[in-house]
C-alpha positions in Angstrom: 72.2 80.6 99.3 75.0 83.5 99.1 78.5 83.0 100.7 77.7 85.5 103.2 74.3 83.4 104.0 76.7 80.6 105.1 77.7 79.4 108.6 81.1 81.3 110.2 81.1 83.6 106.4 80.1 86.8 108.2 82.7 86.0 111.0 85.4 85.1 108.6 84.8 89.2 106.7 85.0 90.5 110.3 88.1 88.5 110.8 90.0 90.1 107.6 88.4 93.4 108.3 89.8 93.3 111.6 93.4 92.1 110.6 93.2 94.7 107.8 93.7 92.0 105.0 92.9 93.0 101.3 92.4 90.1 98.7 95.5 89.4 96.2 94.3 89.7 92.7 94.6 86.0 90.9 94.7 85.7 87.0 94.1 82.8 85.6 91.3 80.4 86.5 88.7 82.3 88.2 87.0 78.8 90.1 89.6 77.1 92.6 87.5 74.1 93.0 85.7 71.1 91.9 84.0 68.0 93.1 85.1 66.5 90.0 81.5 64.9 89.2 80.1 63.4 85.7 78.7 66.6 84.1 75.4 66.5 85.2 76.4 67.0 89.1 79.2 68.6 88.9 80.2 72.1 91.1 82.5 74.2 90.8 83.3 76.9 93.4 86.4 79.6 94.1 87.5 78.9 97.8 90.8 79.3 97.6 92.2 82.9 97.5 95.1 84.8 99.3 95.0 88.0 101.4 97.9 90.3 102.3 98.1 93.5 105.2 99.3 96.7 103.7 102.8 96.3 104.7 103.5 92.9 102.6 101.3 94.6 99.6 104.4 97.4 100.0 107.1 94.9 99.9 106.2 92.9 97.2 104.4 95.4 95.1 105.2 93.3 91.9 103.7 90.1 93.2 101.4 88.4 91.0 99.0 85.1 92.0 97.8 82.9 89.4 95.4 79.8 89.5 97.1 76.9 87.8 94.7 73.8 85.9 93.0 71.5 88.5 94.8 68.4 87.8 95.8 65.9 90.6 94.0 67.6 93.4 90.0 69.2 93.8 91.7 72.2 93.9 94.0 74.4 91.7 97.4 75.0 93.0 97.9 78.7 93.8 101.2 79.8 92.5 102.6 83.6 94.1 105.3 85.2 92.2 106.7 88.2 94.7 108.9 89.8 91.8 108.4 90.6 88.3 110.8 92.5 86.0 109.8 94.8 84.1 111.0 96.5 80.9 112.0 100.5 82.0 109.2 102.9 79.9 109.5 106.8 80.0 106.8 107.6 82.1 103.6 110.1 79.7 103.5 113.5 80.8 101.1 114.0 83.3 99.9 117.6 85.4 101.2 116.7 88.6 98.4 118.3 91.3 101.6 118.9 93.6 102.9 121.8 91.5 100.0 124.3 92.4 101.3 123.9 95.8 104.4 125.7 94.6 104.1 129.2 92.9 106.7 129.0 89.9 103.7 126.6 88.5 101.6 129.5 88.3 104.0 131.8 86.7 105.5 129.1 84.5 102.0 128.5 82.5 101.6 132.3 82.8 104.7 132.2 80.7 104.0 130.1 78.1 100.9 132.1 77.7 102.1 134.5 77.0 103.3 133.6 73.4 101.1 134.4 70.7 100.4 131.6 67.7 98.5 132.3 64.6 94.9 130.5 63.8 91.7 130.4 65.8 91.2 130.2 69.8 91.1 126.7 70.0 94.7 126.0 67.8 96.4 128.8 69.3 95.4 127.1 73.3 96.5 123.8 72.0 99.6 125.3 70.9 100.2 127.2 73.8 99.3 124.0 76.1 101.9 122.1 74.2 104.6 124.9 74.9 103.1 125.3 79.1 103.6 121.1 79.2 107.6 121.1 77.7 107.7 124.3 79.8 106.5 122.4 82.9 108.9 119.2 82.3 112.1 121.3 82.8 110.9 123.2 85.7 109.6 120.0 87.3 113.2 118.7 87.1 114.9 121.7 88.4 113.0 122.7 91.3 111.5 118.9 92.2 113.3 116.4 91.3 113.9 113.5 93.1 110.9 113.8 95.3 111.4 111.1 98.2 115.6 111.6 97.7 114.9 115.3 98.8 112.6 114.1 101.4 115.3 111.9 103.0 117.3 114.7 102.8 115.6 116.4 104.2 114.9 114.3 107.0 118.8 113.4 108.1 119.5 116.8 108.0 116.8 117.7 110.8 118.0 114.9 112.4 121.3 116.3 113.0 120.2 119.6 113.2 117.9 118.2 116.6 121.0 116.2 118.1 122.9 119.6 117.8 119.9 121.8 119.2 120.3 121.1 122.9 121.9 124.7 124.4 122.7 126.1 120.9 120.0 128.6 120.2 121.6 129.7 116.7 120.2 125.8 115.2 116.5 126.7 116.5 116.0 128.9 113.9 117.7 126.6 111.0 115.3 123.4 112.8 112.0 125.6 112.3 113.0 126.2 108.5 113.4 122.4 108.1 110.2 121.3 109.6 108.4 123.6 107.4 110.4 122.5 104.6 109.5 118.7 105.4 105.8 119.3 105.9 105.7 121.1 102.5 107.6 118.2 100.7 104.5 116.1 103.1 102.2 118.3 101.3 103.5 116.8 98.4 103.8 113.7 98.4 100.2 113.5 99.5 98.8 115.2 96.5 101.4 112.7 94.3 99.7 109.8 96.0 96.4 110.7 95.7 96.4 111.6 92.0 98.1 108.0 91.1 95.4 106.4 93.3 92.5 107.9 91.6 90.6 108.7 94.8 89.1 111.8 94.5 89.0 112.8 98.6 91.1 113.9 101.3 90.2 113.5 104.9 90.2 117.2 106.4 93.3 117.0 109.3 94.6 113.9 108.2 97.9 112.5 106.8 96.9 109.9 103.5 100.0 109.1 101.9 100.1 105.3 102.8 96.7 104.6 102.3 96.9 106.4 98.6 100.4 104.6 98.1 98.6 100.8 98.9 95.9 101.9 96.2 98.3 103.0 93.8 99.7 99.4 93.8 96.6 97.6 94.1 95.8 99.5 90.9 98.4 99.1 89.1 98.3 95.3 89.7 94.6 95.1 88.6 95.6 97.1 85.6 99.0 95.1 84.3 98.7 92.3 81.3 100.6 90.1 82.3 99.3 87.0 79.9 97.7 87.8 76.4 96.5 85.4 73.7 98.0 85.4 70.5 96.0 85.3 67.1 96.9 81.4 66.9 94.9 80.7 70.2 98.9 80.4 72.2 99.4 82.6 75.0 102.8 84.5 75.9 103.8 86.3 79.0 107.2 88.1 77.2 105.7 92.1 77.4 107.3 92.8 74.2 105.4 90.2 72.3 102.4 91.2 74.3 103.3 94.7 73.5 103.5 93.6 69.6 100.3 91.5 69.6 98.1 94.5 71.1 99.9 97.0 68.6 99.2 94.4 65.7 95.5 93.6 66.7 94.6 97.4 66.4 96.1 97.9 63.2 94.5 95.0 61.6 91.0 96.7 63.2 92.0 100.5 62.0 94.7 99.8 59.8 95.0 101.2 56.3 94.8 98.2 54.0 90.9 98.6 53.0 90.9 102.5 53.4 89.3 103.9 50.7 91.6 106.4 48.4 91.2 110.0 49.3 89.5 111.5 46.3 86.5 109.2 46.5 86.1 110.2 50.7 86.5 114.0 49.2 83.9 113.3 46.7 81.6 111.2 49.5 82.1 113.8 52.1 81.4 116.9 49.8 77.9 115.3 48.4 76.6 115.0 52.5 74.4 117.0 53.4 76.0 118.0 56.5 75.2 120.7 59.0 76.9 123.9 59.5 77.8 125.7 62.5 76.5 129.2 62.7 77.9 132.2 63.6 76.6 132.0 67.2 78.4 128.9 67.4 81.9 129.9 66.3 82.0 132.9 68.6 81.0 130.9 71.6 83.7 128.4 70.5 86.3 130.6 70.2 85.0 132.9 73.0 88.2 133.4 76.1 87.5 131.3 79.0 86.9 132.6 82.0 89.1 132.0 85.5 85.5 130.3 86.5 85.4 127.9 83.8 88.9 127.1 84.1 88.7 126.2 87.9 85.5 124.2 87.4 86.9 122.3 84.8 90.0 121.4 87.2 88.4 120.6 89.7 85.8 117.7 87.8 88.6 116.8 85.5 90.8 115.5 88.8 88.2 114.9 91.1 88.9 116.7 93.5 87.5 117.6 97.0 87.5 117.7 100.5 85.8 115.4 103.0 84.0 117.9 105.5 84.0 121.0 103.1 80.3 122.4 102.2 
């Protein structure tokens, strides 16, 4: 028999549904529950669990649940922690999809183009792509900045501008300009949302910010290590020994100490009887992409599309 096969289960899905509740993720033990039998009739189960509405997901986006040992009671004590500190990290570049909605994007990776780099097609794009990204990092900062300081901004300044509007015609002017301005910065902040989400639509007419901002967090959550288990079989929550104990594992599993000495991979390497590419298949690799390509590419490499579009 399945959970949802059991009496009052469907009720209790319509009932969270209803109140808009999404499950907290727990770590730690993943049953809540025993009968604490001999082996051979013993159950375990995971009934206990904690749900949350959007607006407490936003105010405690650090929380974290974990299921403690079953100990004393038939059940494991559920412990919430609603903040976390966290070490600050620079955050890895990323093409932001809200700079296509402003044109200097266009003409900044224009620019960088525009440089020419000795080699083949494919080093000279990598080069140039590594000049459009540093490119892209200044101009970012200049003309975006801050984006939710400039939409406050943005947003008292309307505010007054509307408390002065009544019988001065010379602020209606000055109050269009700023409602454009806020729905652009709107515009924005969508597309921010959405990209840090991972959800790869956009209801046609519709204003998805908050939704994309709870999925953001939700993902993020699912995503942190927040426990790891050393080599010795201890664990540690401190994120700079977790840090050092996933940096360590991977060099011990790609790390140098057995790698063979050059010569003898030269010598291995030149004895293979390895194929070569032919000349067809260099000039279709180094053959100039087309807008086509590039736009295709774009638009499967973020996912991209909208719901009611053909």
């Amino acid at each position: 028999m399945t959970c949802n096969q059991l009496q009052g289960a469907q009720d209790l899905w319509d009932c969270l549904g209803f109140c808009k509740l999404a499950e907290i993720k727990a770590n730690g033990l993943h049953f809540t529950w025993s009968n604490r039998r001999d082996s051979d009739h013993i159950t375990w189960e995971r009934l206990d669990r904690a749900f949350a509405n959007t607006s407490w997901i936003q105010t405690f986006s650090e929380a974290t649940l974990e299921n403690l040992p079953i100990i004393v009671s038939d059940h494991s004590p559920l412990v919430l922690n609603l903040e976390r500190n966290s070490t600050f990290r620079n955050r890895p570049y990323r093409f932001e999809l809200m700079w296509t909605l402003h044109p200097g994007c266009k003409e900044t990776i224009a620019e960088a183009c525009k440089q020419e780099f000795p080699g083949s097609a494919p080093f000279r794009l990598t080069r140039k792509l590594k000049v459009a990204r540093e490119k892209l990092k200044v101009w970012n900062k200049r003309v975006f900045g801050d984006l939710q300081k400039k939409k406050l901004e943005v947003q008292d300044e309307l505010a007054k501008v509307q408390i002065d509007l009544v019988g001065r015609n010379e602020f209606f002017e000055k109050e269009k300009e700023l409602r454009k301005t806020f729905e652009y910065i709107l515009e924005q902040e969508q597309l921010f949302w959405m990209q840090k989400s991972r959800f790869d639509w956009i209801v046609k007419g519709e204003r998805n910010t908050k939704f994309f901002h709870i999925m953001t967090k939700k993902r993020r959550r699912k995503n942190k290590i927040l426990k790891i288990r050393r080599s010795d079989g201890s664990h540690t929550e401190d994120e700079k020994e977790i840090e050092f104990t996933i940096i360590e594992h991977f060099k011990n599993i790609f790390g140098d100490a057995l790698e063979a000495p050059s010569e003898l991979m030269h010598r291995v390497i030149g004895n293979l009887d390895l194929p070569v590419l032919l000349n067809k298949h260099k000039e279709t690799l180094n053959a100039p992409f087309s807008a086509q390509e590039v736009s295709n590419h774009g638009c499967t490499q973020f996912g991209i599309s909208v719901e009611g579009d053909e």
